[in-house]
C-alpha positions, -999 to +999 in steps of 0.1 A: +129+069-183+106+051-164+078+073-166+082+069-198+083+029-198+052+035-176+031+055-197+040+035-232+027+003-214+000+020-204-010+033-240-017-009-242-043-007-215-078+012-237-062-010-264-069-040-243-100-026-226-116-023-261-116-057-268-137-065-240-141-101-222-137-117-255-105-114-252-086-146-248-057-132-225-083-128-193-094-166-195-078-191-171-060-214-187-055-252-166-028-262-193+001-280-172-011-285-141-030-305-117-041-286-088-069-309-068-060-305-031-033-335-024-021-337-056-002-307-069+020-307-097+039-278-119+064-255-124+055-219-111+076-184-116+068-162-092+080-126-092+083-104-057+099-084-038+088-092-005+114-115+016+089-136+040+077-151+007+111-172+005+103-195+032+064-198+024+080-211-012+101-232+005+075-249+032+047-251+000+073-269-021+087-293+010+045-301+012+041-306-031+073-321-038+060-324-075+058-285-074+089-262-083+086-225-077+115-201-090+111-168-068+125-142-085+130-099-074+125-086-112+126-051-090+104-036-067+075-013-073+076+004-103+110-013-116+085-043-117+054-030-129+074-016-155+087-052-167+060-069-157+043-043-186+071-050-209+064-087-207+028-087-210+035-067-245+061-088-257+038-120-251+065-138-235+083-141-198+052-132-179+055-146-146+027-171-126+022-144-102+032-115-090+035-089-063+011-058-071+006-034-046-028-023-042-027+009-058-009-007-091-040-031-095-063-016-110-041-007-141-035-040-149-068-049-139-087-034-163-058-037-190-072-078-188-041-086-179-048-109-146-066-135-141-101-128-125-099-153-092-133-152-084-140-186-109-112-203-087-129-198-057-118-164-047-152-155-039-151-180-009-125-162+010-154-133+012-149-122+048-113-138+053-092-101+046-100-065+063-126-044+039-098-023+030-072-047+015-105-072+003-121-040-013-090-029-031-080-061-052-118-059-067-126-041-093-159-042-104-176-078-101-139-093-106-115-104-078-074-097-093-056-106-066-058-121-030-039-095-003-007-102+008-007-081+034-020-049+048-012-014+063-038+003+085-019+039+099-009+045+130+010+071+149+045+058+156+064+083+179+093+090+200+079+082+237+110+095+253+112+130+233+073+137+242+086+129+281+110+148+279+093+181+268+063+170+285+037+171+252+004+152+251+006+125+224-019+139+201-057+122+195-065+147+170-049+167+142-056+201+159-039+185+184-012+171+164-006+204+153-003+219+185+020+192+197+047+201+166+045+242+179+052+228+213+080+207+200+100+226+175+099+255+204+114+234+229+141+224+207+144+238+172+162+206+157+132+185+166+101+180+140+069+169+148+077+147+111+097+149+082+077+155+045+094+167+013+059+151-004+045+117-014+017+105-031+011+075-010+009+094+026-013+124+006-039+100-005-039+078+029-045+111+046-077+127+021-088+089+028-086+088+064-105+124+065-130+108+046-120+121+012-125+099-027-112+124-047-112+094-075-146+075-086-138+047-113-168+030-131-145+011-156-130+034-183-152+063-166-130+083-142-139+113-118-103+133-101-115+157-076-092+171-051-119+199-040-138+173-018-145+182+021-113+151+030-088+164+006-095+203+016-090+192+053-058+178+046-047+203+029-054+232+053-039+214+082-008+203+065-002+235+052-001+249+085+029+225+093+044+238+056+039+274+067+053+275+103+084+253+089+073+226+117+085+195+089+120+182+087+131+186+053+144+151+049+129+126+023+117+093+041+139+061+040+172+084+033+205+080+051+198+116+069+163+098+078+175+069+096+198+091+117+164+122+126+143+084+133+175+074+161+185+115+174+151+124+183+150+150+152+117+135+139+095+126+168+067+106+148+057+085+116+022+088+108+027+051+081+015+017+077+012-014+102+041-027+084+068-001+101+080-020+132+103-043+116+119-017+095+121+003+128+139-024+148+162-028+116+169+005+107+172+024+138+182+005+167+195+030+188+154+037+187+147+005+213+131+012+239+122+054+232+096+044+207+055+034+212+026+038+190-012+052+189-043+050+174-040+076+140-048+111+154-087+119+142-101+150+124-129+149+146-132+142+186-136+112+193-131+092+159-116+064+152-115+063+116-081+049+101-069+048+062-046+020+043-008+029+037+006+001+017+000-033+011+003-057-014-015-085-028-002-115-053-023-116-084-018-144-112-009-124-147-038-132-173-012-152-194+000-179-171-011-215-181-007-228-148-037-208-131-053-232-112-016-244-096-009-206-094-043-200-074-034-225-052-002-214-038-013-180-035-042-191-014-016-208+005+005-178+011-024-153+015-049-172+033-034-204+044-004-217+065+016-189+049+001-161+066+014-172+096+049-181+079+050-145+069+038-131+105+067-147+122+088-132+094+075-101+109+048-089+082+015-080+089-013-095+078-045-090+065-068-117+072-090-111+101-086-142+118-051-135+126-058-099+129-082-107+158-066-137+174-054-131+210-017-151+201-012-120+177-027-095+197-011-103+231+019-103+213+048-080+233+073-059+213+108-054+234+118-028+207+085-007+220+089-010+259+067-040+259+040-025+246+013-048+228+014-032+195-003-052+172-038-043+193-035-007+184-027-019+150-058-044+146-083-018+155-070+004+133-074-024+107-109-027+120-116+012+113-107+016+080-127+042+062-145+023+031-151+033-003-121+043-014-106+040-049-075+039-070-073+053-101-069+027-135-033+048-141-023+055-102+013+045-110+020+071-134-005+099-117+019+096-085+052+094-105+041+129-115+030+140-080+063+160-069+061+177-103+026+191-090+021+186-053+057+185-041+061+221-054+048+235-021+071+221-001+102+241-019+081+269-034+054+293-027+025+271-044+003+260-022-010+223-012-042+237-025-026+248-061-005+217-062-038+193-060-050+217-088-023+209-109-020+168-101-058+170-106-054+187-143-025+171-157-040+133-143-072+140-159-049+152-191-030+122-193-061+099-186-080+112-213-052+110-236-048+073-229-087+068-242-102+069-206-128+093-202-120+117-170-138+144-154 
């Protein structure tokens, strides 16, 4: 149902694209408010998911008393994009802005639904976010949204288990691989990591290894999963496949939780933004857990890859976009980003990133350890030049129908690229984009 939902809103996107910047739908419009610094007024409906946006609301409003913002969860992820789509084609109950995660812009980027920020000053704030969430909310000479936040990878792992059976935390992925032999044969109901396939952690890895298996050039799409980053991936994690070294448990699941706590998955190669769900979801994990740089795929390396992230982007129909821009410079790039710190996100401007208050900061849930440092520098060393594909939600929606076979059959990771390759391109060139 979904997918479906999905892919009908996105039969609206070439129909969009055709009609070029004419179109009146990507022009801001400055009906109904007043948004001169000091002197705010307006109504705004914002739509997320996020929960350190509540109090960034509330302090913006306490400082524009003539503003009124109505926060509103229409769903998270998909469930939104999905009626944020349905909105945008009725022509009515399209939000101010909204939460888009950085993979989900470019479809409604290049659908001409958002506004393009750079008129309202975007283009300032050059330099103010890490390359990786800054690169990803542009798309072309456009800037569609200002990041919310960010998720350089790191290696989150069980400091107590790897003690115990007296394995090297791994610095590469040869490494990494020996280190899940060494494990599993110590105890056979401990994994190196649990996998039962995901888009999102497939395409942070090809990028981390260097890998852009996609090229966009506006409706001009390349999908190659054959390139040097996406073959490394795949031979190394089909190793783990192979030798039955990954815990058959789907992440954030009850049986999850309880392999994070029990010392039956002993690390989470994910996104800066895991510490807080750690400290929530498995508390009996304080005090056994650290974190590491992102094991390398050469000696020596220190390249690091984007898992996550969101940014808040202003939907082309809005008549309040200069009020709109406002708050969400306030929230992305202003006093909110520390609001949202202390509410235990992590950001992804780089003045906070490099800060020594943020930095020096000590996490009791870790031993003490100073986190956010190995987090910043892995910020720091994102690999640039990756891209999104225009219709990323739907290609992943239909990754564990191609992929996510070789984790419960005899296809390989190799075949199941193969297949997510073929039927993207299909489905892309079906909608009117032309993909190679």
């Amino acid at each position: 149902m979904r997918i479906t939902a999905i892919a009908g809103a996105l039969s609206l996107t070439l129909a969009a694209c055709s009609g070029g910047s004419d179109d009146a739908s990507s022009t801001p419009s400055d009906a109904g408010s007043s948004a001169a610094a000091g002197d705010l007024s307006g109504k705004l409906t914002v739509w997320a998911w996020e929960p350190t946006l509540k109090q960034v609301v509330t302090d913006f409003e306490a400082a524009h008393p003539d503003v009124t913002i109505d926060l509103v969860n229409a769903g998270t992820g998909n469930d939104q994009y999905t009626a944020l789509q349905n909105a945008i084609a009725a022509g009515s109950g399209v939000p101010d802005v909204a939460q888009v995660e950085y993979y989900a812009l470019p479809q409604f980027a290049i659908a001409n639904s958002l506004t393009d920020l750079a008129p309202l000053g975007a283009s300032d704030l050059d330099g103010t976010f890490t390359p990786g969430p800054w690169s990803s909310v542009k798309q072309g000479d456009g800037i569609y949204g200002l990041p919310m936040d960010s998720g350089p990878m790191a290696l989150f792992y069980n400091k107590e288990l790897f003690d115990k059976h007296k394995i090297e935390v791994p610095k590469t992925w040869d490494q990494y691989l020996e280190a899940a032999r060494a494990l599993h044969k110590a105890d056979p109901k401990a994994y190196i990591a649990n996998d039962t396939g995901d888009a999102g952690f497939t395409t942070s890895m090809i990028w981390q290894a260097g890998g852009k298996p996609y090229t966009v050039d506006g409706t001009n799409v390349g999908i190659n999963f054959t390139d040097e980053g996406s073959t490394k991936f795949a031979t190394l994690w089909q190793k783990l496949i192979d030798e039955k070294l990954l815990a058959p448990i789907s992440s954030w699941s009850d049986e999850w939780y309880q392999g994070l706590g029990s010392g039956g998955i002993a690390t989470l190669t994910i996104g800066a933004w895991m510490p807080a769900n750690l400290e929530s979801g498995v508390p009996d994990g304080s005090g056994k857990w650290a974190v590491a740089p992102m094991p390398q795929w050469t000696e020596g390396g220190t390249a690091s890859s984007e898992n996550g992230g969101s940014s808040l982007a202003i939907p082309a129909a809005t008549t309040n976009a200069k009020l709109a821009y406002e708050f969400i410079k306030y929230a992305d790039a202003g006093e909110g980003v520390q609001t949202r710190i202390d509410g235990g996100a992590f950001p992804a401007t780089t003045a906070e990133l490099n800060s020594d208050a943020f930095k020096s900061k000590e996490f009791p849930y870790f031993g003490g350890q100073k986190v956010n440092e190995v987090l910043a520098e892995s910020a720091a060393n994102v690999v640039e030049g990756w891209q999104y594909l225009p219709f990323q939600v739907y290609s992943n929606s239909i990754f564990n129908d191609t992929v996510g076979k070789a984790y419960v059959s005899g296809t390989t990771l190799t075949d199941g690229l193969a297949a997510w390759q073929k039927a993207s391109i299909d489905y892309g060139n079906e909608q009117g984009f032309t993909v190679k």
